[in-house]
KOLKE-443682 format. One record per residue: residue number from 1; x, y, z of N, C-alpha, C in turn. Coordinates in steps of 0.05 Angstrom, whole numbers, plus 32768, in hexadecimal, padded with zeros to 4 digits. Example, Ala and Ser with C-alpha at 12.3 -4.5 7.8 and 13.67 -1.06 7.14 Angstrom:
<sites>
{1, {8108, 7F8E, 809C}, {80F6, 7FA6, 809C}, {8108, 7FBE, 809C}};
{2, {8101, 7FD3, 808E}, {8111, 7FEB, 808F}, {8102, 8001, 809D}};
</sites>
This chain:
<sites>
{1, {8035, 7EFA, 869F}, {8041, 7EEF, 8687}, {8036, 7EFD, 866F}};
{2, {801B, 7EF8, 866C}, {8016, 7F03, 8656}, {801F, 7EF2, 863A}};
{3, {800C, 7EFE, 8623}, {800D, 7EF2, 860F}, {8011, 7F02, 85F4}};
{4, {8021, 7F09, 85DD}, {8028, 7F16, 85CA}, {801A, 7F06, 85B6}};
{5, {8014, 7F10, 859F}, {800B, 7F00, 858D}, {8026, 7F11, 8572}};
{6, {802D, 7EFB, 855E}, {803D, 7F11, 8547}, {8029, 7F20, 853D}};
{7, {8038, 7F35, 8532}, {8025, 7F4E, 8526}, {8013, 7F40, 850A}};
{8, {801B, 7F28, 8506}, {800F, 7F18, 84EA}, {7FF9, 7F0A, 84EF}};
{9, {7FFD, 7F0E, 8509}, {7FDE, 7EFB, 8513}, {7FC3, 7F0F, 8524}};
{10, {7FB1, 7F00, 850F}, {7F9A, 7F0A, 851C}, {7F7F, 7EFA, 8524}};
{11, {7F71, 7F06, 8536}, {7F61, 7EF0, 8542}, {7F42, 7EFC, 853C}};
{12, {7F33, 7EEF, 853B}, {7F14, 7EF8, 8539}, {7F01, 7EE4, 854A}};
{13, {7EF0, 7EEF, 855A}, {7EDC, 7EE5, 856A}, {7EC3, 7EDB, 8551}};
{14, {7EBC, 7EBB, 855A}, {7EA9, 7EB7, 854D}, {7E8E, 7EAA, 855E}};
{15, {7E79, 7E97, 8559}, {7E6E, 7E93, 8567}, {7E71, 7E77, 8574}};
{16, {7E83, 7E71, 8561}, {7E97, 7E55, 856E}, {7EAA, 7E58, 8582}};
{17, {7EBA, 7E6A, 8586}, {7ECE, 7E73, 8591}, {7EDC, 7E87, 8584}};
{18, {7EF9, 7E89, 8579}, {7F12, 7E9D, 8571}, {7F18, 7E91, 8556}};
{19, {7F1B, 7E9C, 8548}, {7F34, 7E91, 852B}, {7F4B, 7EA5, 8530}};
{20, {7F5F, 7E95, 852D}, {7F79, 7EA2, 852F}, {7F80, 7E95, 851B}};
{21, {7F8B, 7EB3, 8504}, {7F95, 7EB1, 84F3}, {7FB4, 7EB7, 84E5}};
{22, {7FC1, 7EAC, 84E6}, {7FDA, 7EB5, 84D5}, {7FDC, 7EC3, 84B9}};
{23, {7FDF, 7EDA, 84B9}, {7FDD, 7EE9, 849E}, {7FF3, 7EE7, 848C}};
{24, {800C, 7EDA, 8497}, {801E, 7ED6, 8482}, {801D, 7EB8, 846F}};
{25, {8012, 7EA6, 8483}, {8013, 7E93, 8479}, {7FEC, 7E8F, 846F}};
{26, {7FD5, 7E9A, 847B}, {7FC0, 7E94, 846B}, {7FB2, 7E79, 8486}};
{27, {7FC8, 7E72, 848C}, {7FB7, 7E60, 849E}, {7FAD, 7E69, 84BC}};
{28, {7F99, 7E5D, 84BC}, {7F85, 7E64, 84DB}, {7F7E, 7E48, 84E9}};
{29, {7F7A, 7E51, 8507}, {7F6E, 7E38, 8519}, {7F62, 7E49, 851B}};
{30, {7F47, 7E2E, 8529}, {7F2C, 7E36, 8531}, {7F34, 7E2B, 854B}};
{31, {7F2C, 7E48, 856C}, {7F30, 7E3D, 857F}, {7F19, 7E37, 858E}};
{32, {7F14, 7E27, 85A1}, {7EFC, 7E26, 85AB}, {7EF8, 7E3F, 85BF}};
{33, {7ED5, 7E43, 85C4}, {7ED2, 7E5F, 85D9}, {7EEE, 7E5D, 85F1}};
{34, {7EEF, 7E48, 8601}, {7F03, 7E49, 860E}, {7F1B, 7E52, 8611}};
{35, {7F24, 7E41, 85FD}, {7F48, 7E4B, 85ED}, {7F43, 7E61, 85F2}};
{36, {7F27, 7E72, 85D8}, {7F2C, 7E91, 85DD}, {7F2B, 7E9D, 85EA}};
{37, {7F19, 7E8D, 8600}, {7F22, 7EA4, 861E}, {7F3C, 7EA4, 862D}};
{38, {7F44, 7E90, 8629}, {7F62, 7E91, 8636}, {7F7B, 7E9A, 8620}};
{39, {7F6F, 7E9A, 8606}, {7F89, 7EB0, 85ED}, {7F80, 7ECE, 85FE}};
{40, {7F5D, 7ED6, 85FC}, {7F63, 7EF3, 85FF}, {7F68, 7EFD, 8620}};
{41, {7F67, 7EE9, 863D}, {7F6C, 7EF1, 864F}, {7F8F, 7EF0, 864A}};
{42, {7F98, 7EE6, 8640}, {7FBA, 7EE1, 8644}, {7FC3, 7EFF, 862C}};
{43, {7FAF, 7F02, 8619}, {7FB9, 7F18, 8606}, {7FBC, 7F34, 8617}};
{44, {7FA4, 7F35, 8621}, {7FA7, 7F4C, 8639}, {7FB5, 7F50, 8646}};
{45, {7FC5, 7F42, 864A}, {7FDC, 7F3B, 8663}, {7FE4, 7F2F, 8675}};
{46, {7FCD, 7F21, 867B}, {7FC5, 7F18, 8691}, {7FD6, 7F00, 868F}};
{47, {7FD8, 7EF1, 86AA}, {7FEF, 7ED6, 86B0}, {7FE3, 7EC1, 86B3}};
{48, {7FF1, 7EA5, 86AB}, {7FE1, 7E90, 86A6}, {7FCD, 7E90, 86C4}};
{49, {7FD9, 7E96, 86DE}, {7FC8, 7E92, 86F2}, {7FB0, 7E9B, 86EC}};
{50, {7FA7, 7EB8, 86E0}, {7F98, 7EB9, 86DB}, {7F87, 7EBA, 86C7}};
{51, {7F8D, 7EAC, 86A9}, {7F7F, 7E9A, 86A2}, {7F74, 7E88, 86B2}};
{52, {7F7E, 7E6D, 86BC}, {7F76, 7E63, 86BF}, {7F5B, 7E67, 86DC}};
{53, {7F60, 7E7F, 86E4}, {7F47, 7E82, 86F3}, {7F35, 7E8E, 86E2}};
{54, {7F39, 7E9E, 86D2}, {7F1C, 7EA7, 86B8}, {7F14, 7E87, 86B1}};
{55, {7F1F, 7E6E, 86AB}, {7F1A, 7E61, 869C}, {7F07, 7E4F, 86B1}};
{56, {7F12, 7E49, 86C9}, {7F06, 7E39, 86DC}, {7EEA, 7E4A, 86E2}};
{57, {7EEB, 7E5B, 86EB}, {7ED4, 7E6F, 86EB}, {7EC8, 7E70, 86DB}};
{58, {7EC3, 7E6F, 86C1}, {7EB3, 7E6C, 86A9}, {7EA0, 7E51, 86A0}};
{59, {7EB7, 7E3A, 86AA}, {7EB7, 7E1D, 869B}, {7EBC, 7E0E, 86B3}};
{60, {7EB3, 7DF9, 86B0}, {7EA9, 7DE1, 86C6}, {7EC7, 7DD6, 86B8}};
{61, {7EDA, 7DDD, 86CB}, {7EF4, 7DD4, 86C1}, {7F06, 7DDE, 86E0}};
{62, {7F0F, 7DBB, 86E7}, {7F22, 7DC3, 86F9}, {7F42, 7DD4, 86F6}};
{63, {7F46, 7DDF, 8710}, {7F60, 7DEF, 8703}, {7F78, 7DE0, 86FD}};
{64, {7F7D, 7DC6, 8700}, {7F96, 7DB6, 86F9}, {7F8B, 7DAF, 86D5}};
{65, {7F75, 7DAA, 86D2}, {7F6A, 7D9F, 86B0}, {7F70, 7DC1, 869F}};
{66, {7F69, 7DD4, 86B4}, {7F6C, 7DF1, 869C}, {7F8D, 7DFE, 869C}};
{67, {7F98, 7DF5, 86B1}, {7FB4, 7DF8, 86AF}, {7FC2, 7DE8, 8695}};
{68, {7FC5, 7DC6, 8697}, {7FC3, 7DBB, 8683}, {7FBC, 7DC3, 8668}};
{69, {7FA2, 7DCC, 8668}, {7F9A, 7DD4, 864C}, {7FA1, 7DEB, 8645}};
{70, {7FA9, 7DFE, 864F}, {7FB2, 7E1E, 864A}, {7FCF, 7E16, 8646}};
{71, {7FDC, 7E0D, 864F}, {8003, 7E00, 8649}, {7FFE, 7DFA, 862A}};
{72, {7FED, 7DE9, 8627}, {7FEA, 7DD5, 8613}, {7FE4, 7DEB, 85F9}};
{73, {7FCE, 7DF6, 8607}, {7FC6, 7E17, 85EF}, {7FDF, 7E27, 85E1}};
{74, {7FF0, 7E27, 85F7}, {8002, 7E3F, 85F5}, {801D, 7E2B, 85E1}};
{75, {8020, 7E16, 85EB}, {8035, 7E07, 85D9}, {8027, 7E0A, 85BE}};
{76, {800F, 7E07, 85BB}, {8005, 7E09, 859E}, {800A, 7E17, 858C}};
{77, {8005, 7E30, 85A1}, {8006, 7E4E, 8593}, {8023, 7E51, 858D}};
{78, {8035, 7E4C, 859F}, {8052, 7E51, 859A}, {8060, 7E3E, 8584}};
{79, {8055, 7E21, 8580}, {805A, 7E15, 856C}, {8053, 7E1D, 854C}};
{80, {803F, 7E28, 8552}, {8030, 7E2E, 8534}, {803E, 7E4B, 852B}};
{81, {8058, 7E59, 8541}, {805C, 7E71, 853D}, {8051, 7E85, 853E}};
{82, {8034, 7E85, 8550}, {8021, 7E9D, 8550}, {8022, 7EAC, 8566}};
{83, {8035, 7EAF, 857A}, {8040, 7EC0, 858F}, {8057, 7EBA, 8594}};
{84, {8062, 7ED9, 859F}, {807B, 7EDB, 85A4}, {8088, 7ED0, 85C2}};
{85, {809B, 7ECA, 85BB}, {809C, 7EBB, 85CA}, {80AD, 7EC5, 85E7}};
</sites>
C-alpha cells in the first residue's frame, strides 16, 4: 500500500516522536515515537502488514491493538488532509 504524504507536508523527527506539519495551513501534530514509526515504515512503502510487524516488534503491543491503532493513524492523517489518498 504504501503511504504518500502532500508535497505541503512535512515531518521532522524529534525526541518525542515526529511533528507533521502542514505548510499551507501552519498547523502541526505531534506524533508519538510509535505513530512515527508506522508514518515512516508506511512512507517507504511498505504495507500496513508490515507496519504492523515493525510496530509489534518494537513495542509490547499485540498485533490486533497495532492493527487498530495504525487504521485509526491513517484515518487521522487522511482526515486532517495530510496524505494522498
Amino acid at each position: 500500500m504504501g503511504l504518500r504524504l502532500h508535497d505541503h507536508v512535512s515531518t521532522t523527527e524529534t525526541e518525542y516522536g515526529v511533528v507533521v506539519l502542514d505548510e499551507r495551513t501552519g498547523r502541526y501534530w505531534q506524533l508519538s515515537s510509535s505513530a512515527g514509526l508506522v508514518l515512516s515504515t508506511l512512507a517507504q512503502g511498505a504495507s500496513v502488514d508490515d507496519a504492523v510487524t515493525a510496530l509489534t516488534g518494537r513495542y509490547d503491543v499485540g498485533e490486533a491493538r497495532a492493527r487498530k491503532d495504525i487504521d485509526a493513524l491513517l484515518d487521522s492523517l487522511r482526515s486532517a488532509g495530510l496524505v494522498k489518498r
